[in-house]
N, C-alpha and C positions, 0 to 999 in steps of 0.2 A: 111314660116319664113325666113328671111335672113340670109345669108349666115356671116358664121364666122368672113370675113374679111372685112366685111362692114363697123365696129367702128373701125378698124384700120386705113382704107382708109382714113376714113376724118378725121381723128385725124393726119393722115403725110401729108394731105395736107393743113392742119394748120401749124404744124409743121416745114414743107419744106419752107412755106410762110415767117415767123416769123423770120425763116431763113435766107430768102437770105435778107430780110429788117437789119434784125440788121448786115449782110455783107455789106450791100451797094447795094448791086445786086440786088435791086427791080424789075427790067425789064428783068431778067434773067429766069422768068418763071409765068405762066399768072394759078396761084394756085386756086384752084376748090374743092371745097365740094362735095363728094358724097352721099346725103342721098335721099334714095327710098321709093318715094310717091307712094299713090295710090289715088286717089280723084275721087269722086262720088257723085250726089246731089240723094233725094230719093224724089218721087213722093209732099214729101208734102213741098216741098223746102229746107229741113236740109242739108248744105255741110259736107260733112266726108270725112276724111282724114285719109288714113291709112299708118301709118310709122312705118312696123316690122325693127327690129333692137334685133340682137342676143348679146348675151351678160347676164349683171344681170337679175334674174328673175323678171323685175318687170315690171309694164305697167305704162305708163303716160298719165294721161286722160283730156284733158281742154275741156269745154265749153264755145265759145265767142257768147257773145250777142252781135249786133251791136246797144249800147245802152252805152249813159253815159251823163253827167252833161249838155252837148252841147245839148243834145237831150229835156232836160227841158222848159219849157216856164215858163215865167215870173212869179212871185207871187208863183209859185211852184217849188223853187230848191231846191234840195237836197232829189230826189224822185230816181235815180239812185242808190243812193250812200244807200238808204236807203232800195230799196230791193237786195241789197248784203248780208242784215240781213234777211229782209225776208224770202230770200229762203233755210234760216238754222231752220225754225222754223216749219219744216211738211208739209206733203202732203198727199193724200188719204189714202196710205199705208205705211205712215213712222210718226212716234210720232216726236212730239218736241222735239229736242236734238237726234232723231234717227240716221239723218244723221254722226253726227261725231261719237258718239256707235258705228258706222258698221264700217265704215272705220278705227279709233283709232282700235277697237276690232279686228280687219283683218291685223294689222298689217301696217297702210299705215296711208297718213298725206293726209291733205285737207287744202284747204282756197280758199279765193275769193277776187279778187280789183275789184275798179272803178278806170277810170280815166275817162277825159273830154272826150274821142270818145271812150268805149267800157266798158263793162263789162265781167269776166270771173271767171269762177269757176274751179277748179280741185283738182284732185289726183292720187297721188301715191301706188300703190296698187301691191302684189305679183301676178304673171300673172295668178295664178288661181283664183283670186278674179276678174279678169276685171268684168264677168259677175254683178256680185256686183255692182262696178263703175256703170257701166252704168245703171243699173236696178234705180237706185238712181238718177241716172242726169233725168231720162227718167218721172219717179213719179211725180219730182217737176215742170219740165217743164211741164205735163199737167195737175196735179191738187195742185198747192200750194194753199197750207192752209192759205187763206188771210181773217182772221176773224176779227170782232174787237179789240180782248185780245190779237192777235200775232199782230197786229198794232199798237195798244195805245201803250203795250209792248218794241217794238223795236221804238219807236218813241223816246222815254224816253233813251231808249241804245243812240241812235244818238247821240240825247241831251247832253247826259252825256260824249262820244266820242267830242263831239264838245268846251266841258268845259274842259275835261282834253287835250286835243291832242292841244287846239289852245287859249281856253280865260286860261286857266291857264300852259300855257307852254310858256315859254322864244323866243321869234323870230319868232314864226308861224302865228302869226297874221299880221305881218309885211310880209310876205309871199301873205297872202291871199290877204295884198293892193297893193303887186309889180303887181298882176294879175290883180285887176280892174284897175291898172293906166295902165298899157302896153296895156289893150286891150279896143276899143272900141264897136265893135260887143258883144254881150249877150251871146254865147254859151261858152264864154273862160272869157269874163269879173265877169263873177259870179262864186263861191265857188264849188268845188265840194260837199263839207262837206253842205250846206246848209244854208239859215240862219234861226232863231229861229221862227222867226213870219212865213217861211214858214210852216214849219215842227207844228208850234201850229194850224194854219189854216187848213190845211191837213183833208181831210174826208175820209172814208172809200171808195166810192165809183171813189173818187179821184185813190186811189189806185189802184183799180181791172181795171179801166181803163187802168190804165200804163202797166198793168201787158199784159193784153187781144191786146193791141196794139205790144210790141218791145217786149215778152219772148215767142214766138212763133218759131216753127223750119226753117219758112223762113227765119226770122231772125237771126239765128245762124251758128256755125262753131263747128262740133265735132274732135275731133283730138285723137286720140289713137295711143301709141309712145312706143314701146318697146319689149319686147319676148312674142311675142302672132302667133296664127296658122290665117293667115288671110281668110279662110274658116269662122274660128270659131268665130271671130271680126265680119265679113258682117252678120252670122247669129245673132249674138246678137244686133245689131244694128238694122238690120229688127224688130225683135222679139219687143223691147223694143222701137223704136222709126218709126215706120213708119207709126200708127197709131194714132200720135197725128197731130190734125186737123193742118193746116197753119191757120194763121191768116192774118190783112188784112196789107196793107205795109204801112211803117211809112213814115211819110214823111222827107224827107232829111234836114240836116239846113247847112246853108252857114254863113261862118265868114270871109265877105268880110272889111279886114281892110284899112286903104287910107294911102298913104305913108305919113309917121312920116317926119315932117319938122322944129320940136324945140323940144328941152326937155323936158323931166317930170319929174319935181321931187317932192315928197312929205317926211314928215316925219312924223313918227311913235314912241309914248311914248310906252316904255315897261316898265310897273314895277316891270317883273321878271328878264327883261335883267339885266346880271353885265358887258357885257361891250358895247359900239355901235355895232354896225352892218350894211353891207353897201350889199343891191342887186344890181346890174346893168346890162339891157339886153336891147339887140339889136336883132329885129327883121331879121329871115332868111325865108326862101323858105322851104314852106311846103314839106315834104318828098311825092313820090320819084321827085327830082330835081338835075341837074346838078352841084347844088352847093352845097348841102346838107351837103356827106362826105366831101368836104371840109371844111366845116363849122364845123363837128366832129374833124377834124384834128386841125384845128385852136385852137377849146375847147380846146380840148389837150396838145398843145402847151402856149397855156395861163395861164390854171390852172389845168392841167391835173397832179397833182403829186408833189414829193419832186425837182422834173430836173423843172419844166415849168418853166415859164419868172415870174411868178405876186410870187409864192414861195418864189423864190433865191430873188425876188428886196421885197417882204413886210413882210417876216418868216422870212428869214436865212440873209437879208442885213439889211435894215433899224430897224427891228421887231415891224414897224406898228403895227401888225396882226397876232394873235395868229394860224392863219389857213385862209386858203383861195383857191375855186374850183370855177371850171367851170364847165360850165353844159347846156344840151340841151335838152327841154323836149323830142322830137321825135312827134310833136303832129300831126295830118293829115289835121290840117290846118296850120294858119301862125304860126311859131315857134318862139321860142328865143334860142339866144347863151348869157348865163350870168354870172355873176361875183358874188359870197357871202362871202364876207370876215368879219371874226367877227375881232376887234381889241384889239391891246394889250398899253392899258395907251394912246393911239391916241382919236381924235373925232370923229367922221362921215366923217366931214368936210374934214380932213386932209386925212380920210383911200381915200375917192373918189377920192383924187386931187391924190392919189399915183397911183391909179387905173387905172389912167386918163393919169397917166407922160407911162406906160407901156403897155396903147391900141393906143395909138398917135404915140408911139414909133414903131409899127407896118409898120409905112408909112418913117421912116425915116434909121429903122433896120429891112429889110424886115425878115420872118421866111425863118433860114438858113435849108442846104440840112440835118444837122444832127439830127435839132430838127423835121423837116419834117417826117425822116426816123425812128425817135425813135417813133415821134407820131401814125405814120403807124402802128407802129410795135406791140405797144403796145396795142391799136383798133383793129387790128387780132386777137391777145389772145383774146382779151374780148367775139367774135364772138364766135370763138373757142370753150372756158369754158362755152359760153349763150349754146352749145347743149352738152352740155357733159353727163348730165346724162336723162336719159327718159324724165324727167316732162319737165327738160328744153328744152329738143325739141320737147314734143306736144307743150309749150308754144309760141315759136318761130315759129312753121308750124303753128301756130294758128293764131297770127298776120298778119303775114304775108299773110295767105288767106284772112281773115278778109280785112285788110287795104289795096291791091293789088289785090287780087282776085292770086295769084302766091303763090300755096303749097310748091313748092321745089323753094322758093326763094333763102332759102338759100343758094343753092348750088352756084351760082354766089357772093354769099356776098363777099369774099375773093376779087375774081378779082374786082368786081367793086370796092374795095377798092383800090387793087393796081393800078388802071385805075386814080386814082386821082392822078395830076400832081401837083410839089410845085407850078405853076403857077397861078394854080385851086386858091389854097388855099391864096395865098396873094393878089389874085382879091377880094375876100370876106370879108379880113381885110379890103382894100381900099374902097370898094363898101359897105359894113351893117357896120363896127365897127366908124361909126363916131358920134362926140357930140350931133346933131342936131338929130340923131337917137336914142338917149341911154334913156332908163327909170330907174330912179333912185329912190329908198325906202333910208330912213335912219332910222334905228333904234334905239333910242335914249334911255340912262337910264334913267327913271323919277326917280325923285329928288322925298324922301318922304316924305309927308306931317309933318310939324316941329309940336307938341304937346304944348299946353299951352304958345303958344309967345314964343318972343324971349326971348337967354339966358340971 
């Protein structure tokens, strides 16, 4: 088990960090994480990752699949996203609704996403339940219960997920077109959520395919993160998963896109929106890249908060726009850095051209040393708080194996942050944030249909 002064250690070298940025003193000391990995693969390919950490009593358990929407072919999307459900629905030695019974009953919390490059499951569990955790990850992953009534079942769940979360919600569907228009390769140009005609098509045997191919332990990443005896972790982890078979390897997808040399713009009727809504992204450099955190930085500085640039000039100066953020998926292939600002009494038309006067404005008022250093500063925290408590650091050591094959990535997070130079960062406004690059949704209020002619 780790020693007492482990979670202090890298909570002051967060700390110290966070520090000398909001001093000014950024290059005053090259700030470091210490968190103590232990990584091991077991005969039948499953990576495990073990991260004791003393402290609360509790364990943090993730499961990554290296499976998600990109992993899809054609005619059939939204098979990812759909055994996120499945595999809450039973296993040889666990009922329907078992899973969450054990874990809710034990005191602990669960859940599981997709996103377009992975899937992942876990929980939070008191450290005398790990045993539990894992007995549970261990069931589903070799015998989920993929019958027809837990399929037709959760097909219908989707569905209904797919109704309420995007055809009947305000802006999300304008969402799902900012993604087919930004990307032209298939594994990023299509929904994770799926669409309808897939998901009605869908056969059973469809399924147990998917399953038999990417939920295998070659395929995955286990991570246990918290106050446990790691004796008694490697025992439970033998115990429970060493005897499920590998399966055969998936094959890899590439989302090779060509560089963006004119605009895209489309527009989109909402007839839940009440006001426009305006997305705009520009393409970056798949992480890990030298340009990357700066491209975070920039985010940052753009619409990172109530201080960024697009805030004070379309909130608090002109009030275009009732709210407006930046944001970067982090995907493992080509990324975006994007713009979403809903408006206030403006059009589309006008929220974009404001959008537009303050990413132009990049090349004529480059980003100064202070928003540089606020942006830093405030991107350490985020690090910081992402492992603060157990779950968040298997989740984080999970990723990060996953997408790098580097357990203790973490531990460098910090510096390679502060390694990013302001110079870094406004080569990437000049180089990705121009016209000819941007993909542009506009969210439009539809106008309701007028009843019985005119007045």
């Amino acid at each position: 088990m780790a020693g007492n002064g482990l979670k202090k250690s890298w909570l002051a070298a967060g700390v110290t960090a966070v520090s000398l940025l909001l001093s000014g003193d950024a290059q005053a000391a090259a700030p470091k994480l210490e968190i103590a990995t232990e990584s091991y693969t077991l005969p039948n390919g499953l990576r495990v990752v073990l991260v004791p950490r003393a402290g609360a009593p509790t364990v943090g358990i993730a499961v990554y699949y290296d499976v998600g929407s990109a992993n899809e072919v054609e005619g059939r999307s939204g098979f990812a996203h759909l055994f996120e459900h499945m595999m809450f629905q039973g296993s040889a030695n666990v009922p329907k609704g078992g899973h969450f019974q054990a874990i809710f009953g034990n005191g602990g919390n669960m859940n599981g996403t997709t996103s377009e490059d992975r899937t992942n499951y876990y929980e939070v569990l008191p450290s005398d339940r790990l045993g539990l955790g894992l007995w549970l990850e261990s069931d589903r992953m070799l015998s989920l219960a993929i019958t027809q009534e837990n399929f037709d079942n959760q097909r219908e769940v989707v569905k209904e997920e797919r109704r309420t979360s995007y055809d009947n919600q305000a802006y999300n569907n304008g969402w799902l077109a900012f993604d087919a228009l930004a990307y032209t390769c298939w594994p990023y140009h299509h929904s994770t959520i799926g669409s309808m005609d897939d998901l009605n098509a869908a056969k059973l045997e469809d399924v147990q395919a998917f399953f038999n191919l990417h939920y295998k332990p070659n395929n995955a990443v286990l991570v246990i993160a918290g106050d446990f005896e790691t004796a008694e972790a490697k025992g439970l982890v033998e115990s429970y998963f060493a005897s499920i078979p590998r399966g055969p390897l998936a094959p890899k997808w590439t989302c090779e896109e060509p560089e963006q040399t004119a605009p895209r713009k489309l527009a989109v009727d909402d007839a839940l929106a009440t006001q426009p809504a305006v997305i705009m992204g520009w393409k970056i450099e798949p992480d890990p890249n030298p340009e990357n955190l700066a491209s975070e930085i920039l985010a940052q500085v753009l619409g990172g908060g109530e201080a960024s640039r697009l805030y004070g000039s379309l909130v608090r100066g002109s009030g275009k726009a009732l709210g407006v953020e930046s944001f970067i998926y982090g995907r493992r292939g080509p990324d975006l850095l994007g713009v979403y600002a809903t408006a206030n009494g403006a059009t589309a038309d006008e929220l974009q051209t404001a959008i537009e006067v303050e990413t132009a404005g990049l090349l004529t008022k480059p980003v100064t040393q202070a928003e540089f250093d606020a942006a830093k500063s405030q991107l350490m925290r985020q690090m910081v708080g992402s492992i603060d408590s157990n779950l968040g650091l298997a989740l984080t050591v999970g990723r990060d194996t996953l997408y790098y094959g580097q357990p203790a990535r973490a531990n460098e997070a910090l510096a390679r942050l502060d390694a990013v130079t302001l110079a870094q960062v406004q080569e990437v406004a000049t180089k990705r944030i121009l016209p000819a690059r941007a993909t542009v949704v506009h969210i439009n209020v539809k106008a309701e249909a007028k009843q019985g002619g005119e007045p």
